[in-house]
C-alpha positions in Angstrom: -17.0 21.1 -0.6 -16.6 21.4 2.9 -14.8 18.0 4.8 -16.2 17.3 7.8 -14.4 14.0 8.5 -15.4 11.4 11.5 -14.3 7.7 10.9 -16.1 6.9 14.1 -19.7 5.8 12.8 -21.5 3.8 15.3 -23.9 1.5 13.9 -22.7 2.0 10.7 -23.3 -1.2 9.5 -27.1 -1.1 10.2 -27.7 1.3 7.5 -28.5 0.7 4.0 -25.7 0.9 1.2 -27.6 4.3 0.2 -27.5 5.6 3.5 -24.0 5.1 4.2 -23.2 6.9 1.1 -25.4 9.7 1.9 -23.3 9.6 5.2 -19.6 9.9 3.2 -22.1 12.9 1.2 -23.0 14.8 4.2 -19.6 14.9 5.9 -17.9 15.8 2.3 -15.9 12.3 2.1 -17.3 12.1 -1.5 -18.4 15.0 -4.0 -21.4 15.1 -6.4 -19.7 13.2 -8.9 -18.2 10.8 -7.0 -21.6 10.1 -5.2 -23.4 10.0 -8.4 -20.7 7.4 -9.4 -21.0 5.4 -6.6 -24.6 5.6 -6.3 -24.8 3.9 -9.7 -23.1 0.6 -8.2 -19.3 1.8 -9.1 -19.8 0.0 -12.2 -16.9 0.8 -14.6 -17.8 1.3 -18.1 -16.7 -1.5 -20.5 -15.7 1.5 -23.1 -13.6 2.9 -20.3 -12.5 -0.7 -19.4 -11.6 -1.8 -23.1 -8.8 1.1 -23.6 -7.2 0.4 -19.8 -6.6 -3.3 -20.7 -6.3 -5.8 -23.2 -8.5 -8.1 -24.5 -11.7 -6.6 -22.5 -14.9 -8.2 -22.7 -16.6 -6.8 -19.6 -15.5 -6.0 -16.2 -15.3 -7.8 -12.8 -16.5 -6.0 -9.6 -15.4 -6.5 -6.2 -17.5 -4.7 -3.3 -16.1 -1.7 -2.3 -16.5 -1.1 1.9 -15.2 1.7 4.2 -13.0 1.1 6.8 -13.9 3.1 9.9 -12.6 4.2 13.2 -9.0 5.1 12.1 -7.2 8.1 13.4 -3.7 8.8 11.6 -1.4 11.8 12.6 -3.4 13.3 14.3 -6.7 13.1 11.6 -9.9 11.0 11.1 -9.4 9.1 8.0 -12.3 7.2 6.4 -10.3 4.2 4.5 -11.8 2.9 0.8 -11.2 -1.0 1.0 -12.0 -3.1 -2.3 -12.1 -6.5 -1.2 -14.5 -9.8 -0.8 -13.9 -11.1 2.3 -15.7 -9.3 4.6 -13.6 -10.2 7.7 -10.9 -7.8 6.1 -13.0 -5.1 6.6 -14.6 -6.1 9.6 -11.4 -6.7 11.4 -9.5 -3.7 10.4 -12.0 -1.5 11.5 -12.4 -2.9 15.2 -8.9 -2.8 15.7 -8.9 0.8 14.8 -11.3 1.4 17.0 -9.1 -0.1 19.8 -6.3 2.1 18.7 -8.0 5.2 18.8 -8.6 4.9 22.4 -5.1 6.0 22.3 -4.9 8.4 20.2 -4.3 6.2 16.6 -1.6 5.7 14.3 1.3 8.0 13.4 3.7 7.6 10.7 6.2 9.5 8.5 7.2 8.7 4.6 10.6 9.1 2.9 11.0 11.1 0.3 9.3 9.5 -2.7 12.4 8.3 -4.6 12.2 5.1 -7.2 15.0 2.8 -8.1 15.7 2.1 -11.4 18.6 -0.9 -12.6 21.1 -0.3 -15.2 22.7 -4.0 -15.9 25.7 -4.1 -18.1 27.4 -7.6 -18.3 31.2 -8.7 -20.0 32.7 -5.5 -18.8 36.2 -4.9 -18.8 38.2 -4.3 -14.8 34.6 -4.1 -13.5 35.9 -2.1 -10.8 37.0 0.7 -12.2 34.1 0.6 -14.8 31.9 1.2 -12.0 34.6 4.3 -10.2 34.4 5.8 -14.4 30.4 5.8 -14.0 30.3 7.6 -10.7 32.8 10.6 -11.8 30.4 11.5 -14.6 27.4 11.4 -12.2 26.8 15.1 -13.2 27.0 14.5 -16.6 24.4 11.6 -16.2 22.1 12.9 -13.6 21.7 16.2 -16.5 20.7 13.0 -19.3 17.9 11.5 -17.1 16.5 14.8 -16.1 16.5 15.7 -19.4 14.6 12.5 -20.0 11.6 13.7 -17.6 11.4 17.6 -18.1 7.8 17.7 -16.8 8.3 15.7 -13.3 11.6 17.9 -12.9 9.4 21.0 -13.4 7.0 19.7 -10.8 10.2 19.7 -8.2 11.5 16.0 -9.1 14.4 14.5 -10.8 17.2 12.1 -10.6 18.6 12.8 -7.1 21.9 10.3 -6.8 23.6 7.3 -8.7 26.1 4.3 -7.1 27.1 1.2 -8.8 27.7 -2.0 -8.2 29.7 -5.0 -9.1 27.9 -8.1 -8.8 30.0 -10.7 -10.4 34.2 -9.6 -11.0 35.2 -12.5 -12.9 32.1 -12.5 -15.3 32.3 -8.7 -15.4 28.6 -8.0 -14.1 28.0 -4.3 -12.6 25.0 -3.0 -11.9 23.9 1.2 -11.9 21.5 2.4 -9.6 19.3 5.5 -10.6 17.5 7.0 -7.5 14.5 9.4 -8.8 12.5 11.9 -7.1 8.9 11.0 -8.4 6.8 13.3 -6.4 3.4 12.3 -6.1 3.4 9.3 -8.7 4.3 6.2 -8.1 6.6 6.5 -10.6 7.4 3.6 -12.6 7.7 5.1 -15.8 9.4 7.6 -14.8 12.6 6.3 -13.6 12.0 3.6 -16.4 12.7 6.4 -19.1 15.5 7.7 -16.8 17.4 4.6 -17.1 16.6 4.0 -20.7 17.7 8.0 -21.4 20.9 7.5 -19.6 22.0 3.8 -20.6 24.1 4.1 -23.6 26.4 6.7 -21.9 26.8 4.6 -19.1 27.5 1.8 -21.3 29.8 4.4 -23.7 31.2 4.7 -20.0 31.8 1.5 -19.2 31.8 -1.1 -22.4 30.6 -4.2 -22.0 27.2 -6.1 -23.3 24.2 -3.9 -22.2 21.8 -5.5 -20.0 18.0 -4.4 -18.6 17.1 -0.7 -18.2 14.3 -1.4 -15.6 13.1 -0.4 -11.9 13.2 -2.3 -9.3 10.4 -3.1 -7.2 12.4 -2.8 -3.8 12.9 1.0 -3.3 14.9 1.0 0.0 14.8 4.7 0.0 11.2 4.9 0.0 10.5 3.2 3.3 7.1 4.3 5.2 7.0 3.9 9.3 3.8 3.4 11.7 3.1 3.2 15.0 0.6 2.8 17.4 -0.4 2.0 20.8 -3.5 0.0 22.3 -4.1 -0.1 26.4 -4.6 -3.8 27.8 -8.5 -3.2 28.3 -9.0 -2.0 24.7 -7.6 -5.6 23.3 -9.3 -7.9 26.1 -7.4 -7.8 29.0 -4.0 -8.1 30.0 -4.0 -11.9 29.7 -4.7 -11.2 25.6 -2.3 -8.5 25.2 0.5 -11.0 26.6 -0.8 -13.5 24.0 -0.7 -11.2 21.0 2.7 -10.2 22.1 3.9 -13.9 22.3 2.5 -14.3 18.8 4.4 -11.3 17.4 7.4 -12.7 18.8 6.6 -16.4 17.0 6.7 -14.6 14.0 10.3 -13.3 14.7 11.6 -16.3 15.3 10.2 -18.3 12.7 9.8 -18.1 9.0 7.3 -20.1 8.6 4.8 -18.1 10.7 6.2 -14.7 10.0 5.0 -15.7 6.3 1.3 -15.7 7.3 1.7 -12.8 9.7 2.8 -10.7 6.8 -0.2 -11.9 4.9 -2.6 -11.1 7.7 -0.8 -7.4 7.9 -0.9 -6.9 3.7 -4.7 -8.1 3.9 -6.2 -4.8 4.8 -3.3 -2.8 3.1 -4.1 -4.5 -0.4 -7.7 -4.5 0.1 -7.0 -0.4 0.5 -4.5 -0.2 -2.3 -7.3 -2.1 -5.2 -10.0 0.3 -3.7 -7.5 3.4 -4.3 -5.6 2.5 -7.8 -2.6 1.2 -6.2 0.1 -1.5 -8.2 -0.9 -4.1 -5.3 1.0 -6.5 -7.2 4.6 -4.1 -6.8 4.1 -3.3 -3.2 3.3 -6.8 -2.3 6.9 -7.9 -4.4 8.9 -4.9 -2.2 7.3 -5.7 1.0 8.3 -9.6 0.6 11.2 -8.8 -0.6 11.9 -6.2 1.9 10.9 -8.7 4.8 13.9 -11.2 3.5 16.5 -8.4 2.0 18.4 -8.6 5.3 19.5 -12.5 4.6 16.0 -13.3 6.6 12.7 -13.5 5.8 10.9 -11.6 9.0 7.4 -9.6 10.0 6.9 -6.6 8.8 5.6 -5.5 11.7 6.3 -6.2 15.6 3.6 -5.7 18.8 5.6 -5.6 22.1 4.4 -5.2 25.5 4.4 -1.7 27.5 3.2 -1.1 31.0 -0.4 -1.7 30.9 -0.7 -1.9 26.8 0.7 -2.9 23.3 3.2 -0.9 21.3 3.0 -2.5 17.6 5.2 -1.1 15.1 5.8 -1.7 10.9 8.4 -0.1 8.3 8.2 -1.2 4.9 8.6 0.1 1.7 5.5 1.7 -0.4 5.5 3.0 -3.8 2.1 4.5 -4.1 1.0 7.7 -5.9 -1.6 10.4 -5.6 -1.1 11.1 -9.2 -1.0 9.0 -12.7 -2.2 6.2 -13.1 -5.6 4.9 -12.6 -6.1 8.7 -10.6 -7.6 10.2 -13.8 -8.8 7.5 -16.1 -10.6 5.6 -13.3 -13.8 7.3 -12.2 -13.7 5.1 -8.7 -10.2 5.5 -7.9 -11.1 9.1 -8.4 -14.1 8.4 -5.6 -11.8 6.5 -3.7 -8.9 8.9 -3.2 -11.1 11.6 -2.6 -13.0 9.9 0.5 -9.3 8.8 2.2 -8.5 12.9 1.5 -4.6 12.1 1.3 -2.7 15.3 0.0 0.2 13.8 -1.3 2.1 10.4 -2.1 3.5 10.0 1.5 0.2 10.5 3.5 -1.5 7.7 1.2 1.6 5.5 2.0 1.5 6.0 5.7 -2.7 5.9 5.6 -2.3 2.1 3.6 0.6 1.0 6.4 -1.9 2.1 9.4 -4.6 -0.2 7.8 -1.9 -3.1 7.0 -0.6 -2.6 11.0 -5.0 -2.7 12.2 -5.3 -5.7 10.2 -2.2 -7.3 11.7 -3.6 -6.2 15.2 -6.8 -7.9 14.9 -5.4 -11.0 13.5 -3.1 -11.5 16.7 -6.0 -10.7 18.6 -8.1 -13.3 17.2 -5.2 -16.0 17.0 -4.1 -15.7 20.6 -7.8 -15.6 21.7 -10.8 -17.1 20.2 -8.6 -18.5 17.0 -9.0 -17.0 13.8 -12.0 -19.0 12.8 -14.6 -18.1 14.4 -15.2 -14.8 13.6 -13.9 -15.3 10.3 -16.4 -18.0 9.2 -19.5 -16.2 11.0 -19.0 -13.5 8.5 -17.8 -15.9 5.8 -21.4 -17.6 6.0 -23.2 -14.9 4.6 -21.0 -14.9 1.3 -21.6 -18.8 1.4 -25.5 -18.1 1.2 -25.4 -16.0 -2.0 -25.9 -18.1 -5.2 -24.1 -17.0 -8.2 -27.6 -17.7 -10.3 -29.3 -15.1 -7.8 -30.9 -12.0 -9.8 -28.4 -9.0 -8.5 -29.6 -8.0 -4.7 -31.6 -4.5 -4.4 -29.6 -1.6 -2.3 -31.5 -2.2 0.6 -29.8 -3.0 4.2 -27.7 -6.0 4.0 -26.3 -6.3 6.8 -22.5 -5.3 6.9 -20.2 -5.6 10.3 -18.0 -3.0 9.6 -17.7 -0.8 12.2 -18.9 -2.8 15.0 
């Protein structure tokens, strides 16, 4: 299949939900089989469904829209975004539009190592425990990639140890496991890492043995974005001031930099459900990341330049290309095939760009119109639909993404 990628589709939003899908067809976005999924309504099967979760008694569907406009190193990305509110969409897609007047989002990934925790509690001269542990590193970097002989053979594997002491007097030391997961996410891979590799540590050390578990703040898996948007592409130069001034509120106080986080992880979540993503891990490691400094702050910044608006975001992302709902879920399959992401890092810096649009257009709104307006006029429309209404026929609802 040939890719033939454009996010910029005018009037998108005009067209029918088959004729946008004959759109993603045309350019290559989606195969046969993804089409043919998606043309069905994306339903999941409840047989599917039943053996991915427990207790299953049918599924629960949230509309799936395409965010448009976005350029990212370089490349037109079309961005899968599951998510009800159709502001998300709406919003993130204009403020790519303003971005792309100057030339889009660019961004770079860390290497794709996971964290995992090895607690051991009551030990003995905690200190020296912890200097014991990190002269065997070879011996215990060969036991947890002995553990994971597969993701080793795909270039992975346990990369570097250090150790902690978190309490002296109650004896409390903590192991860190940093893991190469390639293009998984890779929860249960450093998970049997630390499991593989506890009872020598604790051989090692003595003590009581504690949790053998990841932690959901991977500091060495960081993702970085940036972009740049000229005065006249936001409003004016009055506006850009304002969303600047707004930024800067959020820096200075926690209480708004709470809600501007939310407002940036809007459009990234809304991407991450569409794509198979653990929204619930990266929304824990970007909160906690915001505060790990002794602070809770923004997770991303817009400062003025001469005649524009630099806006900037680092956070860390543990997504995955691979594993996971890639295989067993027949839209996530759809999904990651229309966003065309190679590897681990790309999705990561693609699902920052949306979170940094989304925080864009939220400023924008707030330090213009207020965040209302807008909002609600699109929020109507959900308002009018009654939950007794027979299912509605594939055949132009009106959609303002895009616009």
């Amino acid at each position: 299949m040939t890719r033939a990628i454009t996010s910029r589709l005018s009037k998108f939003y005009e067209r029918s939900p088959e004729a946008r899908l004959v759109v993603l067809r045309e350019m290559g976005a989606v195969d046969d089989a993804s089409f043919a999924h998606l043309a069905r309504g994306g339903s999941l099967d409840v047989t599917v469904a039943d053996r991915m979760s427990e207790n299953v008694i049918a599924t629960h569907a949230l509309p799936l829209g395409v965010g448009l406009n976005f350029v990212i190193n370089g490349r037109d990305i079309l961005v899968p975004m599951a998510v009800e509110e159709p502001s998300v969409v709406a919003a993130a897609s204009n403020a790519a539009r303003m971005v792309r007047a100057s030339g889009g989002f660019f961004g770079e990934a860390d290497p794709p190592i996971m964290t995992a925790q090895i607690q051991l509690d009551d030990v003995p001269e905690p200190t020296a425990a912890c200097e014991r542990i990190l002269e065997a590193r070879s011996r215990l970097c060969a036991l947890g990639d002995a553990s994971i002989p597969r993701m080793v053979a795909r270039g992975g594997g346990v990369r570097d140890l250090d150790a902690r002491v978190l309490d002296e007097a109650l004896g409390v030391i903590v192991l860190h496991v940093h893991v190469d997961v390639g293009d998984c996410m890779g929860a249960n891979t450093v998970d049997t890492v630390a499991e593989a590799m506890a009872p020598t540590v604790h051989e090692i050390a003595g003590g009581t043995m504690g949790l053998r578990i990841l932690t959901n703040l991977p500091l060495r898996r960081l993702v970085r974005v940036r972009a740049e948007v000229r005065d006249e592409d936001v409003g004016g130069a009055e506006l850009a001031d304002g969303i600047a001034r707004a930024s800067r509120f959020a820096e200075l106080d926690v209480f708004r930099a709470v809600t501007h986080n939310k407002g940036f992880m809007n459009g990234l979540d809304a991407a991450a459900i569409a794509l198979g993503q653990d929204f619930r891990a990266i929304e824990a490691g970007a909160h906690a990341f915001a505060a790990h400094r002794g602070q809770y702050r923004p997770l991303s910044t817009w400062k003025r330049k001469p005649g524009g608006l630099v806006g900037e975001a680092e956070l860390p992302l543990a997504v995955g290309t691979a594993g996971g709902l890639s295989s067993a879920h027949p839209g996530v399959r759809a999904a990651l095939d229309m966003l065309g992401a190679s590897n681990a890092g790309e999705l990561a810096v693609a699902l920052a760009s949306v979170g940094l649009a989304s925080n864009l257009a939220a400023l924008r709104a707030l330090a213009g119109e207020g965040i209302q307006r807008g909002h609600m006029r699109l929020h109507e429309r959900k308002n009018n639909v009654q939950v007794t209404d027979p299912p509605p026929a594939l055949n132009g609802s009106r959609s303002e993404v895009g616009r």
